[in-house]
N, C-alpha and C positions, 0 to 999 in steps of 0.2 A: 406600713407593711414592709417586709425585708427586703432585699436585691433576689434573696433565695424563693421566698412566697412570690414575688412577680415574675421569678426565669419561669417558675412550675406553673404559673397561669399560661404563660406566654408557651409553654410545651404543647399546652393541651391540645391535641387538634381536632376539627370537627370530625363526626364520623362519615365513613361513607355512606352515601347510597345507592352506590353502585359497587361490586366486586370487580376483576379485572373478569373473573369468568362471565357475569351478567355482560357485562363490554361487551365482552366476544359473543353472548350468544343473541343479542339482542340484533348488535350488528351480521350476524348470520341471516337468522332472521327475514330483518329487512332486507341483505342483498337478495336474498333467495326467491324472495316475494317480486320483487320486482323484475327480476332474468326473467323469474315463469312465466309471467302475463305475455311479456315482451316477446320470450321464443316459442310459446305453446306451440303455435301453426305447424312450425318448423319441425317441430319433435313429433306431432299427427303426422308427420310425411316420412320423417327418420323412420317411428316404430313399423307403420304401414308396407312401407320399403322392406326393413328386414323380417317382418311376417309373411311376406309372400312366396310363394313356393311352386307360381305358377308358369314363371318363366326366368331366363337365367341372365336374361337380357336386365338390366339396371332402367335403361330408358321405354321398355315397353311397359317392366311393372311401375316407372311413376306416369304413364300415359293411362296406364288402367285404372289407377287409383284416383288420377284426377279426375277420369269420367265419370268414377263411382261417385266421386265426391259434389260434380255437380248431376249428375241424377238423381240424388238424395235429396239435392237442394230445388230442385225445381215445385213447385206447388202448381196443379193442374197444368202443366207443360212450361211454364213461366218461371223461370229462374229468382229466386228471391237473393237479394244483400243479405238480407238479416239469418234467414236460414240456411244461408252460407256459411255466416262467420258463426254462428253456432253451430255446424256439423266440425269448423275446423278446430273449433274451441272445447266440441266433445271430450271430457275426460278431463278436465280443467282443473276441476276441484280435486281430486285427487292429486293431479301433478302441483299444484299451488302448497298441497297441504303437504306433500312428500317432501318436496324440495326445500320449501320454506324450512320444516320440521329439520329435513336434513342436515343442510345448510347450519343450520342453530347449532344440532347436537354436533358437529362434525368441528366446528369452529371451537364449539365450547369446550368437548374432551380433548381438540388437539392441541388448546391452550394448557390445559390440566398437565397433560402428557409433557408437553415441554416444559412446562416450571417444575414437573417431579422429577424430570431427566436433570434439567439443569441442578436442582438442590440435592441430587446425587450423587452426581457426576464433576459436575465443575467447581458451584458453590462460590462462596465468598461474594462481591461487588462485581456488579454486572448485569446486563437483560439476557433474556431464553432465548429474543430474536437474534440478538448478535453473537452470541458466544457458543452455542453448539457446532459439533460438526454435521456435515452432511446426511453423514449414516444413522447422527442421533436424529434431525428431522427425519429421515425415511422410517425411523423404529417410530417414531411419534405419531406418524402419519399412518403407517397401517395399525397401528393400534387404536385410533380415531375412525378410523374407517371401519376396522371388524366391528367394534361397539355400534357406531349408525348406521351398519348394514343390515343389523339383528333386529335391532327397534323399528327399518321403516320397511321392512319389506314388503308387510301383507299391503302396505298404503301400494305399491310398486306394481304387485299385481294384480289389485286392480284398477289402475292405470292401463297397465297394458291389456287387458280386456278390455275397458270399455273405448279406447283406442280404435281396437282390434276392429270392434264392431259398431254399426249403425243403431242408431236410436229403433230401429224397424224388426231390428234382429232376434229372433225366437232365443231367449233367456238372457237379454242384455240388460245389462245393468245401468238401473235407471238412476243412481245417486252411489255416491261413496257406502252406506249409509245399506244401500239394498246388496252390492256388492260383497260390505263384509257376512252379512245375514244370510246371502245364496251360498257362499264359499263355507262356511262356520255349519250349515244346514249341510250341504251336500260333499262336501271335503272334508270336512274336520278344521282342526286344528293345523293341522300339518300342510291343507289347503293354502294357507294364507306365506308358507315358507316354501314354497316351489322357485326353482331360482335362487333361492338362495346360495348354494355351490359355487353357481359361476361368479356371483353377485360378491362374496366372499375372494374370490379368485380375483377378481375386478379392480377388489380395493388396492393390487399392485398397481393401478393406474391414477388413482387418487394420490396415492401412496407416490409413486414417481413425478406426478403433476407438482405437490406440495415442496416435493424436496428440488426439485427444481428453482421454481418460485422463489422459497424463502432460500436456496445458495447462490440467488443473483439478489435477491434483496441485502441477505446480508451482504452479500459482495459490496453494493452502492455503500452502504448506511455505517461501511469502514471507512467512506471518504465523504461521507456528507449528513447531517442528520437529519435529512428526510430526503421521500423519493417525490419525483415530477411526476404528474400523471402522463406522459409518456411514458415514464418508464415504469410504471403502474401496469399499463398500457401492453407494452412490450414486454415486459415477465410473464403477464399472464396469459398473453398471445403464444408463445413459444414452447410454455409449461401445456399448456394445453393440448397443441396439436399435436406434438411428439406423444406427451402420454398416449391422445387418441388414438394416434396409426396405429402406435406398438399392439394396446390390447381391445381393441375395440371387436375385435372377433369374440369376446365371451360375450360384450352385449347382443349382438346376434343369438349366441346360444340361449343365454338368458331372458331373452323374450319368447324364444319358439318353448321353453320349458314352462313359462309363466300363462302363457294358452292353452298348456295344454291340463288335461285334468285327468289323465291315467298314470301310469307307472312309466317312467319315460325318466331317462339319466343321463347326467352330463356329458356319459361318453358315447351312448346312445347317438345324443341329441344330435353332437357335432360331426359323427361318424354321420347320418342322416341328409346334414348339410351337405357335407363335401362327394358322397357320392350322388345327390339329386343335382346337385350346383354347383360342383367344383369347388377349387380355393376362392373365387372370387366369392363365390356364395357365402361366407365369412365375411366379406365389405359390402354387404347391400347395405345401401343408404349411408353410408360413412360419408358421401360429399355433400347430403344432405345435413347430415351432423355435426361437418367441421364450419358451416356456411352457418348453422345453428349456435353451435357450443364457443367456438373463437370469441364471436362477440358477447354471445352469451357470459363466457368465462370474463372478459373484459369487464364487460358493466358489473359481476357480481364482486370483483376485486375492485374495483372503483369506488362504488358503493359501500362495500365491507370497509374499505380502510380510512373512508370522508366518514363515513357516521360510527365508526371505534375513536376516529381523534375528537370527532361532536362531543360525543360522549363524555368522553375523558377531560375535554375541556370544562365541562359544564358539572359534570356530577365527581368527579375524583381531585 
């Protein structure tokens, strides 16, 4: 056989079995699967927090809501573990399948997004992590975000109904599953996208967390070719809670519109807020949700970027 017949064996390479987008959504995915389990509790107290409208006070409404929570859970006067941590677990399966789902679709188009930026934009030798600018992540990132905001939102509310309400509660929704079936019966169609506006609006927070994130990663990965889970750690700490303060007011709106099941509008909703509540009435449950979302956002950037390199080792 020739030098030329063994160079073209020797070209040939296996195929893959994995794309770089499966990478990305796989490892989505699993980050996502595992924050939810980990922060549910927390997010039962988040959503409970900004549903309430009965006082303006931040610590009477989680002092009322804990009572609810354990009078729910008592069985003939007698407080149960087990019917504890399923009242706090209520609403599970939706936030698992949202997040999870999210997480996937959200990794997976904002890969998309940045390798169609980069092969338009910059081009030639080079990665989409290192070589964009700023403003191309931010275009990448709300473009990732309006896409999986459209796809997961009926999951979202209902989440936030069955949150909202007790297992006990006259038309509560007893599964994912009867939720979409009550909402599709007595909403429509259009039931299942309430929320959506703000949720829409929102993804500037996505949208500002990522571009964050990846203009300190790429910052590291100009002077070293990987990052320490410290500073895994610390990107995604930072990206986070900035994002959160700035628009964490539409999640407030966004839940009180996702409750409701009349004709009721984003400017409505928040005009509502702020004269029954005030400005602060915009941050209920925010300290519940950075004490939630911080670590929360930590493990799922941890996770996300140990099983994209697993990945990549093993199948590419």
């Amino acid at each position: 056989m020739s030098d030329r017949s063994l160079n073209l064996v020797d070209d040939v390479k296996e195929p893959r079995l994995l794309t770089s987008r499966s990478v990305e959504t796989v490892s989505g995915l699993t980050a996502g699967f595992i924050t939810t389990l980990i922060s549910h509790p927390l997010d039962f107290f988040k959503l409970r927090l900004q549903l309430d409208t009965t006082t303006k006070s931040q610590v009477e409404s989680f002092r009322a809501i804990k009572n609810k929570l354990l009078e729910d859970s008592r069985i003939n006067g007698t407080l149960k573990q087990s019917q504890l941590v399923r009242n706090l677990y209520r609403g599970v399966g939706p936030n698992l399948l949202g997040s999870t789902t999210a997480w996937g679709l959200y990794f997976s188009f904002y890969r998309e997004y940045k390798n169609m930026v980069f092969s338009m934009y910059v081009g030639g030798s080079g990665d989409a992590d290192r070589s964009l600018s700023s403003s191309q992540y931010l275009l990448c990132a709300f473009a990732a975000g309006w896409t999986t905001s459209f796809f997961t939102n009926p999951i979202w509310v209902i989440k936030t109904r069955m949150i909202s309400t007790s297992r006990t509660t006259p038309g509560a929704y007893m599964s994912i599953v009867d939720g979409f079936r009550q909402i599709y019966r007595h909403e429509g169609v259009f039931g299942f996208y309430r929320g959506l506006s703000p949720a829409l609006l929102s993804v500037s927070q996505g949208a500002l967390q990522f571009s964050i994130y990846d203009t300190v990663k790429s910052h590291i990965l100009t002077t070293s070719s990987h990052m320490s889970a410290a500073q895994y750690l610390c990107a995604s700490a930072v990206s986070k809670m900035v994002s959160t303060m700035v628009f964490y007011p539409l999640q407030v709106v966004r839940s009180r519109l996702q409750i409701n099941r009349g004709r009721y509008g984003l400017i409505s909703a928040a005009t509502e807020v702020f004269v029954r509540e005030g400005f602060f009435g915009f941050y209920k449950g925010l300290f519940a949700n950075l004490i939630r979302v911080v670590p929360a956002t930590c493990v799922t950037f941890t996770v996300y970027e140990n099983m994209k390199w697993a990945l990549r080792d093993i199948y590419i």
